[in-house]
TORTORVEX-564529 format. One record per residue: x, y, z of N, C-alpha, C, O in turn; residue in three letters; residue number from 1. Coordinates in nm, 2 decimals. Example, Ala and Ser with C-alpha at 12.3 -4.5 7.8 and 13.67 -1.06 7.14 Angstrom:
<zakols>
{{1.32,-0.57,0.78},{1.23,-0.45,0.78},{1.32,-0.33,0.78},{1.42,-0.33,0.85},"Ala",1}
{{1.28,-0.22,0.71},{1.37,-0.11,0.71},{1.29,0.00,0.79},{1.34,0.11,0.80},"Ser",2}
</zakols>
This chain:
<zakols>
{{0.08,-0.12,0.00},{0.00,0.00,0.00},{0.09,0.12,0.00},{0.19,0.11,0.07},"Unk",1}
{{0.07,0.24,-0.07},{0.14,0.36,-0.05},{0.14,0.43,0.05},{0.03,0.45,0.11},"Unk",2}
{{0.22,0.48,0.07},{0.21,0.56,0.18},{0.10,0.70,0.21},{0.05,0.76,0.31},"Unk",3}
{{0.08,0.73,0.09},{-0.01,0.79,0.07},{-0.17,0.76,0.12},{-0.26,0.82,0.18},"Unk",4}
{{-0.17,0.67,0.09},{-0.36,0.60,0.10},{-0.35,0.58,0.28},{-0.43,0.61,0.35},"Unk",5}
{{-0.18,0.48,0.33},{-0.16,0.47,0.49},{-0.22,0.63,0.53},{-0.33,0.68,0.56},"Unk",6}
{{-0.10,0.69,0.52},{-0.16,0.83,0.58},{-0.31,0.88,0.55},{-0.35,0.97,0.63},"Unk",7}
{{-0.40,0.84,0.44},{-0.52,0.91,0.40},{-0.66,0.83,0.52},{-0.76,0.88,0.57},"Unk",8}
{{-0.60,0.69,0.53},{-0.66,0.59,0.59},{-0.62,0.62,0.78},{-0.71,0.60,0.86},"Unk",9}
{{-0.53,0.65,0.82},{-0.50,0.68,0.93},{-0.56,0.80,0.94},{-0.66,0.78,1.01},"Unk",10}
{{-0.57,0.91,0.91},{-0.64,1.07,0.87},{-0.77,1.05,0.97},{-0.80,1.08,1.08},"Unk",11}
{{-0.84,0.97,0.84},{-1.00,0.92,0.87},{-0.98,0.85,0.99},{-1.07,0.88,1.08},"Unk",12}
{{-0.89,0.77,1.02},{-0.95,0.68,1.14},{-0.94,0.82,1.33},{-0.99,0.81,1.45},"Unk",13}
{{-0.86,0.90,1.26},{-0.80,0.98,1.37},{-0.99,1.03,1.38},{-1.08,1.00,1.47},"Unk",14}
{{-0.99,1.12,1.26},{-1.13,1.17,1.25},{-1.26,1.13,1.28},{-1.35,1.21,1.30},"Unk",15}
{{-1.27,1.01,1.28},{-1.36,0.94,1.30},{-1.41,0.93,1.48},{-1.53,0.94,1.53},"Unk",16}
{{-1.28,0.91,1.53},{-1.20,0.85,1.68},{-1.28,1.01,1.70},{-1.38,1.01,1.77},"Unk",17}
{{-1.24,1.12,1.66},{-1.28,1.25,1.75},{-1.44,1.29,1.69},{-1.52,1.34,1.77},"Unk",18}
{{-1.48,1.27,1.58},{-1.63,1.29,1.59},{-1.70,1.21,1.60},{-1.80,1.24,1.55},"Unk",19}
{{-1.69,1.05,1.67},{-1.82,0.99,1.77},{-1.77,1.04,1.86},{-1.85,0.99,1.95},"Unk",20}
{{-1.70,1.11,1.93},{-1.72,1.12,2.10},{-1.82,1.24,2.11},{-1.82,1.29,2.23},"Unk",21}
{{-1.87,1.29,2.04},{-1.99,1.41,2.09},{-2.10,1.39,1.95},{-2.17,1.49,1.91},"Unk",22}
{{-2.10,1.24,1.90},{-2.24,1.29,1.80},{-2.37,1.23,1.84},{-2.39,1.13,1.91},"Unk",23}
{{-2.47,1.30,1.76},{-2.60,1.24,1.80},{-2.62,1.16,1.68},{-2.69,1.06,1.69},"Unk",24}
{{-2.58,1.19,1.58},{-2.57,1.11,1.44},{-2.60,0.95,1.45},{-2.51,0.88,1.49},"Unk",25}
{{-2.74,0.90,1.40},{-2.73,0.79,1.36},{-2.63,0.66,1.28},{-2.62,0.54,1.30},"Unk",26}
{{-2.57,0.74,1.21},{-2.49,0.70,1.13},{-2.36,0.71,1.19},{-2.34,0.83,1.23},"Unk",27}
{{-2.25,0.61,1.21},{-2.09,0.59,1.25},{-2.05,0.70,1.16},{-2.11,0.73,1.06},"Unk",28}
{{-1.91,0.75,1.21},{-1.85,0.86,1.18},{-1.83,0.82,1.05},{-1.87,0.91,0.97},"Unk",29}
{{-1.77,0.71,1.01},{-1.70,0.63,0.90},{-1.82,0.64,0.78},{-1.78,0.69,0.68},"Unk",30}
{{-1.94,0.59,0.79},{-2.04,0.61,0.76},{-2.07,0.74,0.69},{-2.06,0.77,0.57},"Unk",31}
{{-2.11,0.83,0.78},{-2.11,0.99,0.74},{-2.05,1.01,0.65},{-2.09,1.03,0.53},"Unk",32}
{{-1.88,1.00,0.72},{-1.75,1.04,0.59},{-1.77,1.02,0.44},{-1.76,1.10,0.34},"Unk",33}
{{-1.82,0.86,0.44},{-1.84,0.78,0.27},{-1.98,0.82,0.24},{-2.02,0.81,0.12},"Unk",34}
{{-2.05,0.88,0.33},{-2.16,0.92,0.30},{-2.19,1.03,0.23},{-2.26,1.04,0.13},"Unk",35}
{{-2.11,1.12,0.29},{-2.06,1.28,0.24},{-2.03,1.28,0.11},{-2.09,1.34,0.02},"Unk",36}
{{-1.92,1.19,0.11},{-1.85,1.19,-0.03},{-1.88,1.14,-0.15},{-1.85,1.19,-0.26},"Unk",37}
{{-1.96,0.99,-0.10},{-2.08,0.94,-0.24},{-2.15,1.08,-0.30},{-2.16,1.09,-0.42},"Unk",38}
{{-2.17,1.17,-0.23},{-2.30,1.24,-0.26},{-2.21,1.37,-0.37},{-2.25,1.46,-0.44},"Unk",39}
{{-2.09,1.30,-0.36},{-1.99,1.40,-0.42},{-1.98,1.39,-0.59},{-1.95,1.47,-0.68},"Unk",40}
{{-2.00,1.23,-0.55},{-1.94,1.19,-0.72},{-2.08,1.12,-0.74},{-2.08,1.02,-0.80},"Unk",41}
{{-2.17,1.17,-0.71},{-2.36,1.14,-0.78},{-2.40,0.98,-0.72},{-2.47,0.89,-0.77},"Unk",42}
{{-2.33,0.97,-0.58},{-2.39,0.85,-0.52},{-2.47,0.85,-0.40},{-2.49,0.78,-0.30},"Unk",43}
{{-2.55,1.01,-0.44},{-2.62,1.03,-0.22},{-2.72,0.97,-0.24},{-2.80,1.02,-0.16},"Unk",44}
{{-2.78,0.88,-0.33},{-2.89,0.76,-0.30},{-2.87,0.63,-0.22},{-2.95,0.54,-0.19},"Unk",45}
{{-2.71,0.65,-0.21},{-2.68,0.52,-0.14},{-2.68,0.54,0.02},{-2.65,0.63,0.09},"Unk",46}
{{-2.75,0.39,0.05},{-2.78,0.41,0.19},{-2.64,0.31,0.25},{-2.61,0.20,0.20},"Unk",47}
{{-2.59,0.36,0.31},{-2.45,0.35,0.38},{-2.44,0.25,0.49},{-2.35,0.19,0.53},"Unk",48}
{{-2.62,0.25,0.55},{-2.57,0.17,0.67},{-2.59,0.01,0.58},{-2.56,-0.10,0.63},"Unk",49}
{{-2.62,0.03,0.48},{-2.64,-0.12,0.40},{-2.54,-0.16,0.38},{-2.55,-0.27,0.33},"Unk",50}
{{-2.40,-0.12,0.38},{-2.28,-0.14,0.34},{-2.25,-0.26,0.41},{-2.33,-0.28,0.50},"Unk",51}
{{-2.15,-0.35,0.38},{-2.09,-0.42,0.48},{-1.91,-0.34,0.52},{-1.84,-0.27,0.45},"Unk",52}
{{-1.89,-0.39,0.63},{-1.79,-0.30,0.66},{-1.67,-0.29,0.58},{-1.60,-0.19,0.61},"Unk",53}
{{-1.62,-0.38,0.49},{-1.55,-0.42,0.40},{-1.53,-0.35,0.28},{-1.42,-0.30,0.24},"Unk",54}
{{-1.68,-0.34,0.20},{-1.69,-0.21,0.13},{-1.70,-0.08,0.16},{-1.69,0.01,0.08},"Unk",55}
{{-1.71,-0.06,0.27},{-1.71,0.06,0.36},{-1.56,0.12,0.35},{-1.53,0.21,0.26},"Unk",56}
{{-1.49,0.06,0.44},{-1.39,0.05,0.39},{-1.31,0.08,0.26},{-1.23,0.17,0.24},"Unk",57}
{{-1.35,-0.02,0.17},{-1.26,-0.01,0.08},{-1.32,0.12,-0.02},{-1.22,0.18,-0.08},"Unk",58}
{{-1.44,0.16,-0.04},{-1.49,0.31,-0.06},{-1.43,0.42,0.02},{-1.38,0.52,-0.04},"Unk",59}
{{-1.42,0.41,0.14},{-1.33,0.51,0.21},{-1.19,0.50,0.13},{-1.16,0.61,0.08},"Unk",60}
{{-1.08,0.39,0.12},{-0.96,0.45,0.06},{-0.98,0.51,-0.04},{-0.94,0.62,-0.07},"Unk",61}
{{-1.06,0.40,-0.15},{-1.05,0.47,-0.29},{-1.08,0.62,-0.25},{-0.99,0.70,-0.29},"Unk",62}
{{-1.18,0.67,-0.19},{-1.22,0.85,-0.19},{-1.07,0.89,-0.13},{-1.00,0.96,-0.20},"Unk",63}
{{-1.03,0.86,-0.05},{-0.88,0.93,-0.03},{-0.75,0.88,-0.09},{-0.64,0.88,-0.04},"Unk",64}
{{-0.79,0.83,-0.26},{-0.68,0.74,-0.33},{-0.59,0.88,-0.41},{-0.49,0.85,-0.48},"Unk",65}
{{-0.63,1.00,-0.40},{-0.54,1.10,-0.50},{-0.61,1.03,-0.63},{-0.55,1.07,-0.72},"Unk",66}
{{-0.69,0.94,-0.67},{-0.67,0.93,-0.80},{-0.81,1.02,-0.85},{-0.87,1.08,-0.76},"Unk",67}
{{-0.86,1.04,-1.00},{-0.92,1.10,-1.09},{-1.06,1.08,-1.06},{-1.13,0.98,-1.06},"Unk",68}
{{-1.08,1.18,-1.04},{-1.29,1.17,-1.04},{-1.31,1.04,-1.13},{-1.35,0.95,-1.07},"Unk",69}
{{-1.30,1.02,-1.26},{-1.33,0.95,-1.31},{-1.30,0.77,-1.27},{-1.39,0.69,-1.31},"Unk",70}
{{-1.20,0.73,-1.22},{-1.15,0.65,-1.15},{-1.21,0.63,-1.07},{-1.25,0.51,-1.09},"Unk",71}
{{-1.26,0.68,-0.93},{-1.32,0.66,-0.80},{-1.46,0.69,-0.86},{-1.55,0.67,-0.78},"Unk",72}
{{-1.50,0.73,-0.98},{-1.63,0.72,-0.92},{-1.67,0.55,-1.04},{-1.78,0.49,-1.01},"Unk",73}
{{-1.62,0.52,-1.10},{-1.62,0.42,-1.21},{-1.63,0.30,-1.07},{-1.73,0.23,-1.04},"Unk",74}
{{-1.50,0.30,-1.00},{-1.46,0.19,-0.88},{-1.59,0.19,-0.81},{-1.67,0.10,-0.82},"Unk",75}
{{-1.60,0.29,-0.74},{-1.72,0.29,-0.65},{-1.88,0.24,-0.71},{-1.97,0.18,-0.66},"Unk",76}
{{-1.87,0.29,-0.86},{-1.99,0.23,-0.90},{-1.99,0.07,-0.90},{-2.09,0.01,-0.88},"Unk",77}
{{-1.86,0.01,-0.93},{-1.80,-0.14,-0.95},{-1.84,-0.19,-0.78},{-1.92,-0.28,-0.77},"Unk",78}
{{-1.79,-0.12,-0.67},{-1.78,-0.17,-0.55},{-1.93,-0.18,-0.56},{-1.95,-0.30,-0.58},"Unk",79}
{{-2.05,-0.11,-0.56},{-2.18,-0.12,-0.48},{-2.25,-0.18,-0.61},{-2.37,-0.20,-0.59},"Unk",80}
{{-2.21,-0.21,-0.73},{-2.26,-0.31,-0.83},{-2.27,-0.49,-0.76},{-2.37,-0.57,-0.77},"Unk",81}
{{-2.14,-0.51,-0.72},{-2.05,-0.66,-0.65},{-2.14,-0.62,-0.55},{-2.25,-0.67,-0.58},"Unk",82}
{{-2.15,-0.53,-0.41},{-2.22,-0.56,-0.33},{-2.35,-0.60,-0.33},{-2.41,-0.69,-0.28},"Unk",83}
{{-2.40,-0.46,-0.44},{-2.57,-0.58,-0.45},{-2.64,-0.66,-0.51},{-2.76,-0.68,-0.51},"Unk",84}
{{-2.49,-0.76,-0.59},{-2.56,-0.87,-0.62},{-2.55,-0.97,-0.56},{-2.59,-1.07,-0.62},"Unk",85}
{{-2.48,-0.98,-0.42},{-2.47,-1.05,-0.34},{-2.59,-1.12,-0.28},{-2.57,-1.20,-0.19},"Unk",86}
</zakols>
């Protein structure tokens, strides 16, 4: 893994760690974050708590991968394609 995506993925986890300790928010911090950001690249239809944590996950690095709008949102459409045909 690059060091880049380590540092992007430690970032989030720091952030995460400091905004549940005072939220009322239904949704885990982690949640929110990929939540936020779906809604960035035309995915805020997706309901997040349906995720498994895996894709969760791996949606969070890709959004902090430095790579190309077109890239992350192509992946992410691939990630939640595989998830719901499960």
């Amino acid at each position: 893994m690059s060091q880049k995506i380590i540092l992007g993925v430690l970032a989030v986890g720091i952030l995460v760690f400091f905004l549940s300790r005072n939220s009322s928010d239904p949704l885990t911090p982690a949640q929110r974050s990929v939540a936020t950001e779906l809604g960035n690249y035309g995915f805020k239809d997706v309901d997040v708590t349906q995720l498994d944590p895996s894709a969760l996950a791996e949606i969070s690095v890709l959004l902090h991968s430095g790579k190309g709008t077109a890239h992350i949102k192509g992946n992410i459409g691939a990630i939640l394609n595989k998830t719901s045909s499960n």
